[in-house]
C-alpha positions in Angstrom: 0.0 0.0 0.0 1.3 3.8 -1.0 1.9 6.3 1.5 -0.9 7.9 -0.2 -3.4 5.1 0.0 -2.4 4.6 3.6 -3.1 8.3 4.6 -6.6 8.4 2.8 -7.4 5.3 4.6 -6.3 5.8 8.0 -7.5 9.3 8.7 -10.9 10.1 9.9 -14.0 11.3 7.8 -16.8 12.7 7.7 -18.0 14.0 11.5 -15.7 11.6 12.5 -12.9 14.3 12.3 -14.8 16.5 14.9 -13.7 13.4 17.2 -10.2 13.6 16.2 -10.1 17.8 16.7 -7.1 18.4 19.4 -10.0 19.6 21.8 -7.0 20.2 24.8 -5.4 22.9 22.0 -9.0 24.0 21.8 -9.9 24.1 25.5 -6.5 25.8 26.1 -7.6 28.5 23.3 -10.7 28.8 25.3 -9.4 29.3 28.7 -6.8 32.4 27.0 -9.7 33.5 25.6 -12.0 33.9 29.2 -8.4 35.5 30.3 -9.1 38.3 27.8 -12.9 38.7 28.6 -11.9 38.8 32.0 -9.7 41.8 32.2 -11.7 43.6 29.4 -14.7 43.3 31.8 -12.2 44.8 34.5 -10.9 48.0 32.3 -14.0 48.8 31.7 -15.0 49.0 35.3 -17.1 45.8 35.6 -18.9 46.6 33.0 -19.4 44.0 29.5 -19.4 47.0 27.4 -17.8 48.4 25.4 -15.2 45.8 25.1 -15.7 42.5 26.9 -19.0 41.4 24.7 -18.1 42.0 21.3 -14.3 39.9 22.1 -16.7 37.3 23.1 -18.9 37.9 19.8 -15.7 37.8 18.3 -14.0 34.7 19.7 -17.1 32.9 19.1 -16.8 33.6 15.5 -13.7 32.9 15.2 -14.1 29.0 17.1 -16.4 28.0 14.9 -13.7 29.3 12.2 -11.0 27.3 13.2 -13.5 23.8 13.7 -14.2 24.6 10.3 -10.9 25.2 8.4 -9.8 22.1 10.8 -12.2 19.7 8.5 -10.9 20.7 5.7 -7.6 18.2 4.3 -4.9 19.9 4.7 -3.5 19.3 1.5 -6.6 21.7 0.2 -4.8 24.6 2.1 -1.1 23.9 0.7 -3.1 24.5 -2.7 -4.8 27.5 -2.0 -1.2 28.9 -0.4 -0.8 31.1 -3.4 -4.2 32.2 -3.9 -4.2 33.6 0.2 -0.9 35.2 -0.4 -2.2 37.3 -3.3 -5.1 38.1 -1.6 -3.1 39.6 1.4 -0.9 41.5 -1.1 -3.2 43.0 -2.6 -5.2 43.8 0.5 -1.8 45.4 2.0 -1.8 47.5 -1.5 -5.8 48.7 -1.6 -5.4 49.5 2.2 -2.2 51.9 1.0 -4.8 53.6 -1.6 -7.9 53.7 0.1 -7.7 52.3 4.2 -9.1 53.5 6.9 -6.8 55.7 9.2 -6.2 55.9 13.1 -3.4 57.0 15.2 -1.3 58.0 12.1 -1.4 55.5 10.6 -3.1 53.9 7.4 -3.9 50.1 8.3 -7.6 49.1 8.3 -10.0 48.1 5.9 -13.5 49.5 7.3 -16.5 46.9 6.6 -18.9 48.7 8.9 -19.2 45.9 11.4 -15.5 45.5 11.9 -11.8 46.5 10.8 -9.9 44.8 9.1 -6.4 44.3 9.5 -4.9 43.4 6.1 -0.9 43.3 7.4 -2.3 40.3 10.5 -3.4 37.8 7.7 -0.1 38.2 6.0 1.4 37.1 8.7 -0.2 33.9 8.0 -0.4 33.6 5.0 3.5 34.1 4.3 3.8 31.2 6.6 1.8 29.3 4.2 3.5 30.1 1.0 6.7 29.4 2.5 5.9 26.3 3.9 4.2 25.5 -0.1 7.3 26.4 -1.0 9.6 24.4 0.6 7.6 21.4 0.5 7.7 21.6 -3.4 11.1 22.6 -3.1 13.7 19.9 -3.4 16.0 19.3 -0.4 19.6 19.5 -2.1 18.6 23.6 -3.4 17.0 24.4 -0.2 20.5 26.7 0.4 21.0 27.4 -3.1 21.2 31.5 -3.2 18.7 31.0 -6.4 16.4 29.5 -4.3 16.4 31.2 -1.4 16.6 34.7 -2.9 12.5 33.8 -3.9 11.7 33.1 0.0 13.3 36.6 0.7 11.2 38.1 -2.2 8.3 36.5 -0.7 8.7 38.1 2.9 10.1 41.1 1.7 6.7 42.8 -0.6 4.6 42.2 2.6 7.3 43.6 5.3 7.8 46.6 2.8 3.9 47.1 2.4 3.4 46.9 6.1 6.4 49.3 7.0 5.3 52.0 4.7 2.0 52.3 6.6 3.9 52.7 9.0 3.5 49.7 11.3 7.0 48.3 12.5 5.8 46.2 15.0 3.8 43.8 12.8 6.0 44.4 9.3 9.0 43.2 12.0 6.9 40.0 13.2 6.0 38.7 9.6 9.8 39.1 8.6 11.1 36.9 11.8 8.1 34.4 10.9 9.0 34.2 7.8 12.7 33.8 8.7 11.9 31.2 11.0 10.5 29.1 8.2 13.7 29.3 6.7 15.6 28.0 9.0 13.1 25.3 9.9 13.6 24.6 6.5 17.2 23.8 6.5 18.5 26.9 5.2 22.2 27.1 5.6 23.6 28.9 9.2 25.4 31.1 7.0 22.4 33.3 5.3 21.2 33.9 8.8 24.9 35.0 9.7 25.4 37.7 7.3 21.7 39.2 8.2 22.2 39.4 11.2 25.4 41.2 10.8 23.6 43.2 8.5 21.0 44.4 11.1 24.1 45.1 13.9 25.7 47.3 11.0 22.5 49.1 10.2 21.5 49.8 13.7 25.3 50.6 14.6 25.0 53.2 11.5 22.1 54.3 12.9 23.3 55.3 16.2 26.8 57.0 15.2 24.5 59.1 12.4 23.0 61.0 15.4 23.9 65.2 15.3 25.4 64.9 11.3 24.9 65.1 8.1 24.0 62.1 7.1 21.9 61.3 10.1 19.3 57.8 8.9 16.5 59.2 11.5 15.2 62.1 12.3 15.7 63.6 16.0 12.4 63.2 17.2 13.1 58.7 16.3 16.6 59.8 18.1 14.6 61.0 21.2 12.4 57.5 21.0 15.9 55.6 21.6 16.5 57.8 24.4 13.1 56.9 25.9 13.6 53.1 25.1 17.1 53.2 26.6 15.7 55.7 29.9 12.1 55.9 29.9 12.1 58.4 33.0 14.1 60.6 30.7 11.0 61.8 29.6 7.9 60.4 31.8 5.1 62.8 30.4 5.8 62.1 27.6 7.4 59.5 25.2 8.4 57.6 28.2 4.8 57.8 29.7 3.0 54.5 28.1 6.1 52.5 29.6 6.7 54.1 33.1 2.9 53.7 34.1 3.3 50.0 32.6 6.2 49.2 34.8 4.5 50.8 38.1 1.1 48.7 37.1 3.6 45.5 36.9 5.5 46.1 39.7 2.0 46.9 42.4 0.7 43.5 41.5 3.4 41.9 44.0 2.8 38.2 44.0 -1.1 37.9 44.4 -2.2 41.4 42.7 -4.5 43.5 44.5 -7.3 41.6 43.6 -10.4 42.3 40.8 -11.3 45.0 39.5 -8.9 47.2 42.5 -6.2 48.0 40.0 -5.3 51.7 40.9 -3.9 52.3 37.7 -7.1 51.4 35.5 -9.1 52.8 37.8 -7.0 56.0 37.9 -7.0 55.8 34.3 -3.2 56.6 34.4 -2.2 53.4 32.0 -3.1 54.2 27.8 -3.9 51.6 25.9 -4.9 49.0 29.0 -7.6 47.1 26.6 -5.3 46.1 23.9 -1.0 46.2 23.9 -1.7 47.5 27.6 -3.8 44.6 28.5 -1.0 42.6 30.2 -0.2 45.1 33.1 -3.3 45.2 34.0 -3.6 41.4 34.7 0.0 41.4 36.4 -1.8 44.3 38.9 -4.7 42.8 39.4 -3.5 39.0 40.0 0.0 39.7 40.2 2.9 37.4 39.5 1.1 34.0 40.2 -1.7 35.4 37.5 1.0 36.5 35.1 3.0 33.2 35.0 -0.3 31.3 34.8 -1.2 32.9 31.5 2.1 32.1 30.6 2.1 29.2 31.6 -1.6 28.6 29.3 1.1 30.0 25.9 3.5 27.6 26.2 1.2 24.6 27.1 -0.3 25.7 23.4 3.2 25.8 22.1 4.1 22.7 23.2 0.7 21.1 21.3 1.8 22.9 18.4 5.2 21.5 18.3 3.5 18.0 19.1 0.9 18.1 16.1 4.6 18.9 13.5 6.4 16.4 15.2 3.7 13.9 14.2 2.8 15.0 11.0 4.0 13.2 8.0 4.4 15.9 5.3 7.2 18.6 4.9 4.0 21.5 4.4 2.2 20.7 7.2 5.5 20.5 9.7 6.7 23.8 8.2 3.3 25.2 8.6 2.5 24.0 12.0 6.1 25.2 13.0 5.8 28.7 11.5 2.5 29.5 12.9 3.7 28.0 16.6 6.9 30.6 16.2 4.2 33.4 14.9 2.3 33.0 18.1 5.1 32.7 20.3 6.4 36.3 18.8 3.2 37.9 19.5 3.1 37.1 23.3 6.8 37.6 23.7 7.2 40.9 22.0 4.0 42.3 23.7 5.2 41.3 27.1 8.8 42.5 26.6 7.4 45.4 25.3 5.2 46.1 28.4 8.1 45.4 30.3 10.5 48.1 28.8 12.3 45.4 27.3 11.8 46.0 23.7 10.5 49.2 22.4 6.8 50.0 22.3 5.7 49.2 18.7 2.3 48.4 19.4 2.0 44.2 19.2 -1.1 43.1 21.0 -1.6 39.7 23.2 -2.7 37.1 21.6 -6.4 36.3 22.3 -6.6 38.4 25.0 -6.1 42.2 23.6 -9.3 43.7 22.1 -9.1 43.6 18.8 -10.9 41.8 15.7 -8.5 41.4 13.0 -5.8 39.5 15.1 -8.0 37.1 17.1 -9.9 35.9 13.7 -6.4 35.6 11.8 -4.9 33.6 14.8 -7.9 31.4 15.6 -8.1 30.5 11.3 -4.4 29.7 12.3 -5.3 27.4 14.8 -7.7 26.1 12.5 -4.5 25.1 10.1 -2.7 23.9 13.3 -6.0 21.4 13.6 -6.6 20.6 10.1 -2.6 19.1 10.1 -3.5 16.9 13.3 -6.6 15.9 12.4 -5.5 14.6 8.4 -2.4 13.1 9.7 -1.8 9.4 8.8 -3.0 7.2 11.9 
């Protein structure tokens, strides 16, 4: 019997599959998800509006998205790889003509009942083209610089769409997913090497440019360094976001000071507390044992993800599984170092528990993929 034959035959059909659904990754998802509802109830002062009931509109939605992409094979999606990377492309390009604006910046498609976020499906859907890619891809030219020059293409139109909007903090999150792919892949050390070297000479340019001629940024981007490197350089006002963060972080103690009795939501001193915000306000509230219990909830889903490519027979749905799990594990970890003054505020919510529509549809049809590769698996 063909490998083929064998995985046609031994994977569930029909309802069946709603059986073989990863229903601990779901429940997981779930139980994130109620973490989110949770503190949006709190920020807005006990109160389901104007945030708390349409996330759980929204998360609803979005479950019965990912149940759905998860019964479809998942050979279906490596097909349609192409097809969702145009779409997000040109998405990226009609929001640069025509998008709805907010915080200067030019990101959202309006539909009326929701905005949409063209740059969070690319994030996806790079990871599927790449992971298409690779699996047609024979091993041997995987570090061929042919061959890898069309991966870098691939990331690259997205990144440069995104950044132009501006939006660093996501444009920066599809290029590392993307990278990651690559090396998942089995790109050669080397490519990774030079880019990173690359990136040290670019910032180190950066940085000696300041007072001259040929300064690369302007004085007010040199002043957001300053804040990034000494946030109570300037605590009114570029420093301000991350100096009421880190006192919100550091009240919480070990146990927080309990529901709904954060000073600094109810003082309304912290911006931003419903979405890139949203973690301080759970590490105040339930302090470090809440904190490390939501972390502890991310990696428990990283660890399924990694399980369902470990077990998965094909090169795409490895890759894809793998690129989505490292696409997720950005989002959490750049939003909480950002929060913490670890990285510099560029405005990355948290996963499934920021408000927000555009990221928590994208990530639960993600999870969808993650489900469709464990469920079609050979058995």
């Amino acid at each position: 019997m063909s490998y083929l034959e064998y995985s046609v035959k031994s994977t569930p059909t029909g309802w069946r599959k709603i059986l073989h659904l990863n229903w601990a990754l779901a429940m997981l998802l779930a139980a994130v998800a109620c973490v989110g509802f949770l503190m949006l109830y709190s920020v807005a002062g006990g109160s389901f509006t104007p945030w708390a009931g349409t996330q759980i509109e929204r998360f609803s939605i979005g479950f019965s998205l990912m149940i759905c992409v998860a019964l479809v094979p998942i050979w279906f999606w490596r097909n349609m790889s192409v097809l969702a990377y145009i779409v997000s492309i040109l998405l990226l390009l009609y929001v640069e003509f025509f998008g709805a604006s907010g915080g200067g910046a030019q990101r959202w498609i309006d539909l009326g009942f929701m905005r949409l976020q063209p740059s969070e499906m690319a994030k996806i859907t790079v990871v599927m083209i790449l992971a298409a890619y690779y699996d047609w891809l024979d091993l041997e030219k995987v570090s061929n610089p042919i061959f890898v020059a069309i991966p870098l293409a691939l990331i690259g139109l997205p990144v440069g769409l995104t950044v132009i909007q501006p939006d660093l903090g996501t444009s920066l999150l599809i290029m590392m997913g993307g990278g990651a792919v690559l090396f998942l892949a089995g790109t050669h050390w080397l490519y990774f090497v030079t880019v990173i070297a690359l990136g040290v000479g670019a910032v180190t340019a950066v940085l000696m440019g300041r007072g001259t001629s040929w300064a690369l940024l302007a004085e007010y981007q040199y002043d957001r360094i300053d804040t990034f490197l000494n946030p109570s350089s300037d605590p009114l006002g570029d420093g301000y976001h991350i100096t009421q963060s880190q006192i919100a972080l550091g009240s919480g103690g070990w146990t927080g000071r309990g529901f709904l009795q954060g000073t600094q939501i109810r003082g309304d001193f912290l911006p931003e507390s419903h979405t890139d915000f949203i973690f301080p306000t759970l590490a105040e509230e339930f302090g470090f044992v809440g904190a490390a219990s939501l972390l502890v909830l991310y990696v428990l889903i990283l660890l399924f993800c990694c399980a369902t490519a470990y077990l998965a027979r094909d090169r795409f749905a490895s890759l894809l599984v793998m690129g989505i799990a490292v696409t997720f594990f950005l989002y959490f970890g750049v939003n909480m170092a950002m929060v913490m003054g670890l990285a510099p505020v560029v405005g990355v919510p948290l996963p499934l528990v920021s408000y927000g529509g555009s990221a928590m549809l994208v990530l639960m049809v993600a999870f969808g993929l993650v489900q469709s590769a464990h469920i079609h698996r050979p058995r």
